[in-house]
FIZA-46022 format. One record per residue: residue number from 0; residue in three letters; z, x, y of N, C-alpha, C in turn. Coordinates in Angstrom, 3 decimals, padded with zeros to 6 digits. Layout:
BEGIN
k,r,nz,nx,ny,caz,cax,cay,cz,cx,cy
NUM,Ala,Z,X,Y,Z,X,Y,Z,X,Y
...
END
This chain:
BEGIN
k,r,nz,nx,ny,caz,cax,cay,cz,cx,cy
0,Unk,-012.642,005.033,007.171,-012.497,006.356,006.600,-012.574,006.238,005.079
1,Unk,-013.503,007.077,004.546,-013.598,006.922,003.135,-012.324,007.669,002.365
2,Unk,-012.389,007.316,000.930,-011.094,008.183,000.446,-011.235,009.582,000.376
3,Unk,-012.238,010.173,000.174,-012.941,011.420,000.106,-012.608,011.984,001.807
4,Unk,-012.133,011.504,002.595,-012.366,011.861,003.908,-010.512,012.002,003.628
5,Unk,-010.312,010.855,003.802,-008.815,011.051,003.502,-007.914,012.074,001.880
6,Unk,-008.797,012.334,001.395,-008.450,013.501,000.542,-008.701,014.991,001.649
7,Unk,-009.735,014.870,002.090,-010.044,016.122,002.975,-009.095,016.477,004.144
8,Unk,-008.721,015.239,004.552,-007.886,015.285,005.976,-006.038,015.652,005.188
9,Unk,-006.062,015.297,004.272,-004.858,015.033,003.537,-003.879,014.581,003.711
10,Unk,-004.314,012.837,003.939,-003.614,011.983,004.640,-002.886,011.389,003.283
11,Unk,-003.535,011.479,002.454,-003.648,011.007,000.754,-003.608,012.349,-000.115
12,Unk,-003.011,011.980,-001.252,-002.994,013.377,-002.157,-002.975,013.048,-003.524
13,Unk,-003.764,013.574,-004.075,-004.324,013.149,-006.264,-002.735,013.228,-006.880
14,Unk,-002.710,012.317,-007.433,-001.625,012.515,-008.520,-001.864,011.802,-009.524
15,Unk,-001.070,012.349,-010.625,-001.211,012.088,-012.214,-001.311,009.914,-012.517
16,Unk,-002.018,008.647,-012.395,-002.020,007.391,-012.263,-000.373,007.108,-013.210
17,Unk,-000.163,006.426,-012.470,001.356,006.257,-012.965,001.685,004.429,-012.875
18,Unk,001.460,003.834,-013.816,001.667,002.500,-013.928,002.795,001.851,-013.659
19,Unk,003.855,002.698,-014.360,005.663,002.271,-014.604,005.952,002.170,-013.205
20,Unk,005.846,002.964,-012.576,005.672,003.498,-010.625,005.144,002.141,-009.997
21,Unk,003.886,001.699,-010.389,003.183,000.982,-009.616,003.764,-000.497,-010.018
22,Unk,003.910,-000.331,-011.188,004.710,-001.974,-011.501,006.005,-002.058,-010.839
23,Unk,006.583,-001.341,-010.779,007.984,-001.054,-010.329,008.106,-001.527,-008.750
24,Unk,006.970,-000.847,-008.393,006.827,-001.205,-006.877,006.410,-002.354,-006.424
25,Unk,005.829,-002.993,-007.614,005.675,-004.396,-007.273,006.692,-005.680,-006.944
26,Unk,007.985,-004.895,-007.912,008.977,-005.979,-008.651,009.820,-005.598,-007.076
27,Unk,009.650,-004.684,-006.790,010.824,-003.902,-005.628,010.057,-004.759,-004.184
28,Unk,008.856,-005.133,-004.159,007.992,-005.421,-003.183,008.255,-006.958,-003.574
29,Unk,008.772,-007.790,-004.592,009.144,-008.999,-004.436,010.623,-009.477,-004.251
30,Unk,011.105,-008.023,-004.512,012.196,-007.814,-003.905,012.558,-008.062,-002.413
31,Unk,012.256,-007.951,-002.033,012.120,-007.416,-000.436,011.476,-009.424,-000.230
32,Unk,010.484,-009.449,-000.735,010.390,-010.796,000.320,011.355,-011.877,000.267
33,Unk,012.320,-011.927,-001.247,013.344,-012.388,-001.065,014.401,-012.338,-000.062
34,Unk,014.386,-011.177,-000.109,015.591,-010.614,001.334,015.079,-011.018,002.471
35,Unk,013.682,-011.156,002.749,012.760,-011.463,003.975,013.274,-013.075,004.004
36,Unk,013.400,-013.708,003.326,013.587,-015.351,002.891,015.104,-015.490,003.838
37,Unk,015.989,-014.727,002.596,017.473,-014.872,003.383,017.746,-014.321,004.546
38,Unk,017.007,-013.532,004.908,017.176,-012.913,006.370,016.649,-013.989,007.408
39,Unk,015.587,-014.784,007.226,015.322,-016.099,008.080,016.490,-017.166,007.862
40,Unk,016.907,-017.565,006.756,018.180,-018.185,006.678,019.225,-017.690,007.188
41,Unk,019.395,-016.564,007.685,020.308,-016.011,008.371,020.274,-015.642,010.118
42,Unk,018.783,-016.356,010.331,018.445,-016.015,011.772,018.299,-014.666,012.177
43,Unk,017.879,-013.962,010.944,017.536,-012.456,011.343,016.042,-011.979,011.351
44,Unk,015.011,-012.848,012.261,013.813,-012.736,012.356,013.085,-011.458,012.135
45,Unk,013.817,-010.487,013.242,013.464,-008.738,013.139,013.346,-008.560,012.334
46,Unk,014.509,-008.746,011.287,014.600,-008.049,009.978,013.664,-008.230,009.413
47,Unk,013.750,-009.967,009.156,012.811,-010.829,008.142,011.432,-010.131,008.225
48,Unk,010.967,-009.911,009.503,009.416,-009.554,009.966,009.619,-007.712,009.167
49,Unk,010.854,-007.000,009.609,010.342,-005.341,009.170,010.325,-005.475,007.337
50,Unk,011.162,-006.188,007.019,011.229,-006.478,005.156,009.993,-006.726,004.661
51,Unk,009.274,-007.567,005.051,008.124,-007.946,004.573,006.996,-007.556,004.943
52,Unk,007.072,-006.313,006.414,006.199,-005.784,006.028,006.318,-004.522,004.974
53,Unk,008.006,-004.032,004.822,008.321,-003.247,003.678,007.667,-003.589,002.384
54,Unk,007.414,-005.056,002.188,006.981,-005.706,000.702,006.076,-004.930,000.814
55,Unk,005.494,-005.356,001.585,003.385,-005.036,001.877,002.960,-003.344,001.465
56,Unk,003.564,-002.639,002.680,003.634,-001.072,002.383,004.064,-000.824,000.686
57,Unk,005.589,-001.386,000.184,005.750,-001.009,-001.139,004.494,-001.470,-002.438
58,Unk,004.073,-002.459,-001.715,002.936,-003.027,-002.709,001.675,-002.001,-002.902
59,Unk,001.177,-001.480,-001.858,000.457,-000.666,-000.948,000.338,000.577,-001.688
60,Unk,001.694,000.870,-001.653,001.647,002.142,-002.102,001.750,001.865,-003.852
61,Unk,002.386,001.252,-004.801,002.369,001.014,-006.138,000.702,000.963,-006.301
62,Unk,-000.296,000.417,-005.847,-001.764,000.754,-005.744,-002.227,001.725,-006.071
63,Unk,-001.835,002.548,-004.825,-001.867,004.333,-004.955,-001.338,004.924,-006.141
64,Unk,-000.595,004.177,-006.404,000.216,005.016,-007.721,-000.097,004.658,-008.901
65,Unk,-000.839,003.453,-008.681,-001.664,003.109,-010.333,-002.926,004.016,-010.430
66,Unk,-003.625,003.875,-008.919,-005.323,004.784,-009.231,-004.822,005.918,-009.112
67,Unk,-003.710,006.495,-008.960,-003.043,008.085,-009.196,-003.543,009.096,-007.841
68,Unk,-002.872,007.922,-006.743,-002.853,008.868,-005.369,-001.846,008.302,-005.067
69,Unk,-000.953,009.333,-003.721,-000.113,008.793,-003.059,-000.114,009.326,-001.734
70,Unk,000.627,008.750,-000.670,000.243,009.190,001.049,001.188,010.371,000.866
71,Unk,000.699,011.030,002.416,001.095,012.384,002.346,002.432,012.028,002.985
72,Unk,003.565,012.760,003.445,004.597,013.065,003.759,004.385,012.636,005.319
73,Unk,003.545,012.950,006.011,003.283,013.659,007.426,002.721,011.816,007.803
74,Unk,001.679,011.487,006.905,000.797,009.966,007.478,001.784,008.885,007.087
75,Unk,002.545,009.371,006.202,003.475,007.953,005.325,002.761,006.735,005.374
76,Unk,003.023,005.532,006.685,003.106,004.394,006.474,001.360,004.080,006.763
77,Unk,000.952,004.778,007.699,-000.485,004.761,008.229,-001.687,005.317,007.130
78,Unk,-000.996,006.500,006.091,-001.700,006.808,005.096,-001.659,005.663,004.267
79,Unk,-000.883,004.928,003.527,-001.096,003.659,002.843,-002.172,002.595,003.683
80,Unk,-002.261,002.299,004.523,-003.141,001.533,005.581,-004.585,002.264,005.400
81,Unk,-004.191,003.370,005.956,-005.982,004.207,005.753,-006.359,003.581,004.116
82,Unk,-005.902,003.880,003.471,-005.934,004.033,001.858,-006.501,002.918,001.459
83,Unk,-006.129,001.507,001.469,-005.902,000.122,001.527,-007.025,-000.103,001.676
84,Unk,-007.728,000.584,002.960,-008.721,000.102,003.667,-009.969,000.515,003.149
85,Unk,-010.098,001.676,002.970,-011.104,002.173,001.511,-010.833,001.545,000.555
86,Unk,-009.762,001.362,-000.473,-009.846,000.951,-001.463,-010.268,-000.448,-001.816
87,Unk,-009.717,-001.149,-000.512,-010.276,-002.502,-001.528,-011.173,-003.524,000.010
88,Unk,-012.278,-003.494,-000.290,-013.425,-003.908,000.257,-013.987,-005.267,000.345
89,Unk,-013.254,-006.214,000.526,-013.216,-007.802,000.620,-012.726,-008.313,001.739
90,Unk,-013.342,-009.277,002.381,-013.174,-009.623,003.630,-011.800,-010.280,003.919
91,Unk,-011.356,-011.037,002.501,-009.716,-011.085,002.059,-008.940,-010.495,002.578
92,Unk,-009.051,-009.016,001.733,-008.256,-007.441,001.641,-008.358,-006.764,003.301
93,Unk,-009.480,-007.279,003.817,-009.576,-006.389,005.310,-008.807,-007.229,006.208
94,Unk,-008.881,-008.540,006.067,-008.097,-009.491,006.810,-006.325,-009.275,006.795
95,Unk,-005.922,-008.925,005.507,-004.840,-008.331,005.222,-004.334,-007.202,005.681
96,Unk,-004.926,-006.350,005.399,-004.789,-005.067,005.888,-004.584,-005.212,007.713
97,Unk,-005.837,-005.584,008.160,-005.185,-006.303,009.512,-003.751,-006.554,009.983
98,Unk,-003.407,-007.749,009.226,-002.094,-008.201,008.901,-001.428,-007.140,009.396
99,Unk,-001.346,-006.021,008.141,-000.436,-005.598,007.569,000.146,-004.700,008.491
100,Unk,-001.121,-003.663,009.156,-001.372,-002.669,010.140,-000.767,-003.608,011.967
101,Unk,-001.305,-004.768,012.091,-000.535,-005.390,013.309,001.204,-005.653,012.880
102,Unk,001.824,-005.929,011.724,003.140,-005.904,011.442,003.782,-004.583,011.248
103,Unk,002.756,-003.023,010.818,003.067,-002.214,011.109,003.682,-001.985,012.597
104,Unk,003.010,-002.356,013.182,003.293,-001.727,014.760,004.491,-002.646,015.222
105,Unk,004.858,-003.855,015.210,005.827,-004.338,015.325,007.257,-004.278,014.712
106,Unk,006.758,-003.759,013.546,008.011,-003.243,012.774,008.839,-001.979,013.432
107,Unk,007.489,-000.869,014.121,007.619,000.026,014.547,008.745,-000.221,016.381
108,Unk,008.175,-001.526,016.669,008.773,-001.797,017.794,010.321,-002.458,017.889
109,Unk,010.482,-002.988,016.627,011.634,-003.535,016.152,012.603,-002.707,015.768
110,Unk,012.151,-001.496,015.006,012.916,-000.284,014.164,013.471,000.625,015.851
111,Unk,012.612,000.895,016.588,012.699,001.633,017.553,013.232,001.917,018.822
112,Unk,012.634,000.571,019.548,012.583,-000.215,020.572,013.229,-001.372,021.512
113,Unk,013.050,-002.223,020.672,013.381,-003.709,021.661,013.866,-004.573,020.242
114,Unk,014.734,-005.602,020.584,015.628,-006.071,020.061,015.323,-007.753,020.284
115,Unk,015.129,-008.535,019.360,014.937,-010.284,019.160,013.253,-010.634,019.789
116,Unk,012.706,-009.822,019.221,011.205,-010.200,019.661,010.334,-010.773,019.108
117,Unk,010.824,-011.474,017.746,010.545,-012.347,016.397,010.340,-013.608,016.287
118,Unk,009.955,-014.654,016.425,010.651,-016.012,016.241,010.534,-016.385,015.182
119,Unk,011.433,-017.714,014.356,011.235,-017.850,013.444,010.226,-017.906,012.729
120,Unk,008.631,-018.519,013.158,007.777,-019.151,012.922,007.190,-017.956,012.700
121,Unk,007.069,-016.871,013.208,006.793,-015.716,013.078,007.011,-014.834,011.910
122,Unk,008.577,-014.807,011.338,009.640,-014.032,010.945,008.760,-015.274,009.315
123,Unk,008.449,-016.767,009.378,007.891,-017.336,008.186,006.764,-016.716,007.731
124,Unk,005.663,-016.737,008.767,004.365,-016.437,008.429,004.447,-014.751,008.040
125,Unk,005.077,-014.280,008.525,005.138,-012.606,007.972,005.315,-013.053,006.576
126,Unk,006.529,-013.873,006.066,006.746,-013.739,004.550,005.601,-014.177,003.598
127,Unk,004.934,-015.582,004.104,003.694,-015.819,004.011,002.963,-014.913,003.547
128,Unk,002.495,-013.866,004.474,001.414,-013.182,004.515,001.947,-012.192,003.252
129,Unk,002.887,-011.894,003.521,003.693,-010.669,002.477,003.436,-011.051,001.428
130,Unk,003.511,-012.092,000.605,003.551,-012.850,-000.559,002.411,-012.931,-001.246
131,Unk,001.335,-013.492,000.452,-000.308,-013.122,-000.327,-000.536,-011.700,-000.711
132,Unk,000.021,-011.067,000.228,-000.709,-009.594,000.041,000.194,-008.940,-001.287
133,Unk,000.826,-008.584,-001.588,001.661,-008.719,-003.225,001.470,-009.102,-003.498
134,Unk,000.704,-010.464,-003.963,-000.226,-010.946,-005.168,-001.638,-010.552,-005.370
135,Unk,-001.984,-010.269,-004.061,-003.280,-009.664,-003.946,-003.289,-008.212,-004.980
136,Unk,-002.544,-007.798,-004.245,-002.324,-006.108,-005.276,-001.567,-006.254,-006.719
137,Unk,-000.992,-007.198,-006.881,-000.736,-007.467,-008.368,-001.257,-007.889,-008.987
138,Unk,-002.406,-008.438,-008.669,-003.995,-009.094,-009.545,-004.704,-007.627,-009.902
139,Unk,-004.389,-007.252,-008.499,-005.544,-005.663,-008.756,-005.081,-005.106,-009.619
140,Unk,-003.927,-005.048,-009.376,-003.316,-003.397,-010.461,-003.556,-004.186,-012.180
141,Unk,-002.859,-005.491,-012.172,-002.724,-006.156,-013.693,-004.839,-006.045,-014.132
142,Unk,-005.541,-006.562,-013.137,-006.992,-006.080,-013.617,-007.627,-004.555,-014.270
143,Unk,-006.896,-003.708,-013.132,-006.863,-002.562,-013.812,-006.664,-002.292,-015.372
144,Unk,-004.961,-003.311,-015.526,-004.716,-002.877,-016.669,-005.360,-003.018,-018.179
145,Unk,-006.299,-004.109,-017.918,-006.771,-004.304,-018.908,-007.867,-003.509,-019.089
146,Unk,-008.622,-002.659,-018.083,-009.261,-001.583,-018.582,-008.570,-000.391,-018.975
147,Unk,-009.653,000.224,-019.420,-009.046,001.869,-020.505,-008.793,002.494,-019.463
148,Unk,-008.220,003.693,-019.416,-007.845,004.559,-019.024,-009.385,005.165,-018.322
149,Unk,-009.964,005.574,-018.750,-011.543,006.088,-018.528,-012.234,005.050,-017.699
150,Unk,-012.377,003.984,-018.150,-012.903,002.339,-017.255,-012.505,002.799,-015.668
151,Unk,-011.143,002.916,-015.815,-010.508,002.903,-014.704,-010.554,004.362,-013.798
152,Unk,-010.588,005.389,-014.093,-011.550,006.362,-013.624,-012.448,006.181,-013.064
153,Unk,-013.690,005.913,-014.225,-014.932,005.655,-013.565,-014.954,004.954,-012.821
154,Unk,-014.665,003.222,-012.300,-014.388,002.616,-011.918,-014.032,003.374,-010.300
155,Unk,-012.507,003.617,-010.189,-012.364,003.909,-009.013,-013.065,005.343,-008.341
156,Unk,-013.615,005.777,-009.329,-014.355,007.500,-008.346,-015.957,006.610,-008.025
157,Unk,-016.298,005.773,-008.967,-017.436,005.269,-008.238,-017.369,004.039,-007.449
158,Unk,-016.213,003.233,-006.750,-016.161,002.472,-005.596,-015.711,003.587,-004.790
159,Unk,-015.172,004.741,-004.851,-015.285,005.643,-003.586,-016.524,006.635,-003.352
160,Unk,-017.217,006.293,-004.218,-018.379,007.148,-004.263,-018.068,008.628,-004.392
161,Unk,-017.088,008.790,-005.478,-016.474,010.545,-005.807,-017.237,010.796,-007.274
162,Unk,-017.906,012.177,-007.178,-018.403,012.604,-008.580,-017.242,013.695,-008.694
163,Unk,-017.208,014.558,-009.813,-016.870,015.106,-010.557,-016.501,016.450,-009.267
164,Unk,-017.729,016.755,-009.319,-017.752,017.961,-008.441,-017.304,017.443,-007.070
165,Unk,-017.595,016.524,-006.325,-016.797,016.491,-005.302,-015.300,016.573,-005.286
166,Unk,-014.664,016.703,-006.080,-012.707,016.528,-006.410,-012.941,018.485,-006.123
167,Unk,-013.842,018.612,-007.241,-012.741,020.133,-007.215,-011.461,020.776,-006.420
168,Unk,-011.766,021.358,-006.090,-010.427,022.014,-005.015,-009.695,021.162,-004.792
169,Unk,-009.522,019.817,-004.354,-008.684,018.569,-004.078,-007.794,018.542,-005.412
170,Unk,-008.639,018.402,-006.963,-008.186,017.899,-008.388,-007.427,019.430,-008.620
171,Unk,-007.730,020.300,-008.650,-007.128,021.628,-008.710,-005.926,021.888,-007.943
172,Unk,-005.787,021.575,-006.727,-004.243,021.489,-005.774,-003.590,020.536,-006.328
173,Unk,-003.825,019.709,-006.223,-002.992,018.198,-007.537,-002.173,018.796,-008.533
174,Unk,-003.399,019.141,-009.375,-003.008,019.791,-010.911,-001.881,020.752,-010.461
175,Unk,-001.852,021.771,-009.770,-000.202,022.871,-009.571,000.230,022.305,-008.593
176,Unk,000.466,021.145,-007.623,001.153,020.658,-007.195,002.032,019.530,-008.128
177,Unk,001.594,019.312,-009.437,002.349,018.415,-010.126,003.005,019.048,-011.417
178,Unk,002.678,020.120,-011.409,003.318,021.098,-012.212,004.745,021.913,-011.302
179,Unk,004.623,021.452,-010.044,005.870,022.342,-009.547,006.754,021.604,-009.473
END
């Protein structure tokens, strides 16, 4: 699904690029794999496995919040995933996303469901993976930063293939949705 599709569906929604947000979410997303660490030292696999995929999602979304989108209310965890998956286009990033989207659903089964379905080796490689994928998106966003403000515009409306005129109505709901 392109982002333009997911602007249309409004799984995703324009907001003002917000760096402080996106760094923040990074530090909060290495947050979390720490806790993912002591939670295996503590024999709390479940946990360890839903924390780190928390890293991932918080990383996920600080993304969104640097190129100045964020998921809708309604898609939450699956809108960051859609998002992810347009945005970054490397066989790396898709392998991840993978990841991220199969620890989605287990997290979902853990939060919900069924109880010690983790093993350690499991509850490791989640943190593993968590760790790559938060560095992955903290290369991106810090790359970003060294372009301009405009760089970075252009940049991301033309890896989604968005002109000017395609935003309208989308950039216009934004604009008085961030004024209210």
């Amino acid at each position: 699904m392109s982002l333009e599709e997911l602007l249309r569906s409004r799984a995703v929604r324009r907001i003002r690029p917000n760096r402080k947000l996106a760094l923040d979410s990074i530090i909060r997303a290495r947050r979390d794999i720490d806790t993912a660490k002591t939670l295996i030292s503590n024999q709390k696999f479940d946990w360890s496995l839903a924390v780190s995929y928390n890293a991932m999602l918080t990383a996920g979304r600080g993304l969104m919040f640097d190129r100045g989108y964020r998921p809708s209310s309604s898609e939450g965890h699956l809108a960051v995933v859609k998002f992810l998956s347009a945005a970054l286009e490397t066989d790396m990033s898709d392998r991840m996303i993978m990841v991220m989207n199969g620890m989605r659903k287990k997290r979902h089964r853990i939060v919900y469901e069924e109880m010690d379905i983790v093993s350690k080796s499991e509850a490791e490689q989640a943190v593993r993976w968590a760790e790559e994928f938060v560095n992955m998106i903290a290369d991106t966003i810090q790359t970003m930063k060294t372009q301009s403000k405009e760089q970075r515009k252009t940049a991301v409306d033309k890896a989604f293939g968005l002109d000017k005129g395609k935003l309208g109505s989308f950039a216009e709901e934004d604009r008085c949705e961030n004024r209210n």
